[in-house]
Backbone as numpy.savetxt, mean C-alpha at the origin, in Angstrom:
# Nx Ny Nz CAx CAy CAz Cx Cy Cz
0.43 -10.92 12.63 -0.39 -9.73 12.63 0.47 -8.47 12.63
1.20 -8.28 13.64 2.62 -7.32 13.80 2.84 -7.23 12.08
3.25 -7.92 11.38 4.11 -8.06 10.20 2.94 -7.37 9.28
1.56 -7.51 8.96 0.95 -6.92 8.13 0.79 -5.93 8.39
0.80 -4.93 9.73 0.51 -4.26 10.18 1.72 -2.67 9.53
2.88 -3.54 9.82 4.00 -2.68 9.37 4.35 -2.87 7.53
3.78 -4.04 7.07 3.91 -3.82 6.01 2.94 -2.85 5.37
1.85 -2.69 5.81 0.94 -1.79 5.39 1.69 -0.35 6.05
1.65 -0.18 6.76 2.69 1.15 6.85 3.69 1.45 6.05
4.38 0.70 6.05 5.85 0.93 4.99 4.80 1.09 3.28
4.06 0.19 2.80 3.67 0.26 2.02 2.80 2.15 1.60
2.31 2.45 2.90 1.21 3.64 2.80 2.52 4.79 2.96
3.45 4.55 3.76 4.30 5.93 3.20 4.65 5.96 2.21
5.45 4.38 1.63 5.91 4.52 0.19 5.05 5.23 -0.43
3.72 4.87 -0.95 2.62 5.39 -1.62 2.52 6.84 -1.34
2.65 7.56 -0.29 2.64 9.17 -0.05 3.64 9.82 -0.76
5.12 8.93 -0.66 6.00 9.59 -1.04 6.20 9.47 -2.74
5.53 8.38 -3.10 5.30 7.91 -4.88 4.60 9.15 -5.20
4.78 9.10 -6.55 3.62 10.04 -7.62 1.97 9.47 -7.76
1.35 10.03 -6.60 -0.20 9.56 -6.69 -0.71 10.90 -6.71
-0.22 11.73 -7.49 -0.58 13.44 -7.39 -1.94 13.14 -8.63
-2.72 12.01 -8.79 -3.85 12.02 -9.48 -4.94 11.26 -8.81
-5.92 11.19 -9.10 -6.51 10.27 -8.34 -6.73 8.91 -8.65
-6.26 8.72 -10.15 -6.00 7.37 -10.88 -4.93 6.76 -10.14
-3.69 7.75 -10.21 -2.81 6.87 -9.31 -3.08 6.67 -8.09
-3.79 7.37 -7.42 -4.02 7.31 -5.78 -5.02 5.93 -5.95
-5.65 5.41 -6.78 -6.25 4.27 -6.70 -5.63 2.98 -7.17
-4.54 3.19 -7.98 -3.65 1.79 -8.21 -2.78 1.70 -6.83
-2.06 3.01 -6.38 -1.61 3.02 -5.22 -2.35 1.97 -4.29
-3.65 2.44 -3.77 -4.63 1.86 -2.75 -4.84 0.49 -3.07
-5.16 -0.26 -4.28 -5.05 -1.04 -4.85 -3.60 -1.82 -4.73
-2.49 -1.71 -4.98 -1.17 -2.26 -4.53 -1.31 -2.38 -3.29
-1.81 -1.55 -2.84 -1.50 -1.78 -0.81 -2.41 -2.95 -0.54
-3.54 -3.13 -0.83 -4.69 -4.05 -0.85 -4.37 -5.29 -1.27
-3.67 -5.62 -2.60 -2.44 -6.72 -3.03 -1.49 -7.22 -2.33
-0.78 -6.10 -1.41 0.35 -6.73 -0.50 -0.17 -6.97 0.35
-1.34 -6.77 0.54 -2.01 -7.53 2.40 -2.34 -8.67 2.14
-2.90 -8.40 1.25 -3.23 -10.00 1.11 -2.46 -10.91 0.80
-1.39 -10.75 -0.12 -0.26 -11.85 -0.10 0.56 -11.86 1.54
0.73 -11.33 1.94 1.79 -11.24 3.52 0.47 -12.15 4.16
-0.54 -11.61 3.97 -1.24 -12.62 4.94 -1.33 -14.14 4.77
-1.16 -14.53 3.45 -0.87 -15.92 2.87 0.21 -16.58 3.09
């Protein structure tokens, strides 16, 4: 649990600090983050 927890963090700054200055990207962004939870949780 710990481990998804911080991967979703690391993942949501990366994403702040990426180019999501659209809202298309702000949704593949959100979308990737949603992808890596679910694989870490597997």
């Amino acid at each position: 649990m710990k481990k998804i927890i911080l991967f979703a963090i690391l993942l949501m700054a990366a994403a702040s600090v990426s180019s999501c200055n659209t809202v298309s990207g702000m949704g593949r962004d959100i979308e990737s983050l949603g992808r890596g939870m679910q694989k870490s949780s597997n």
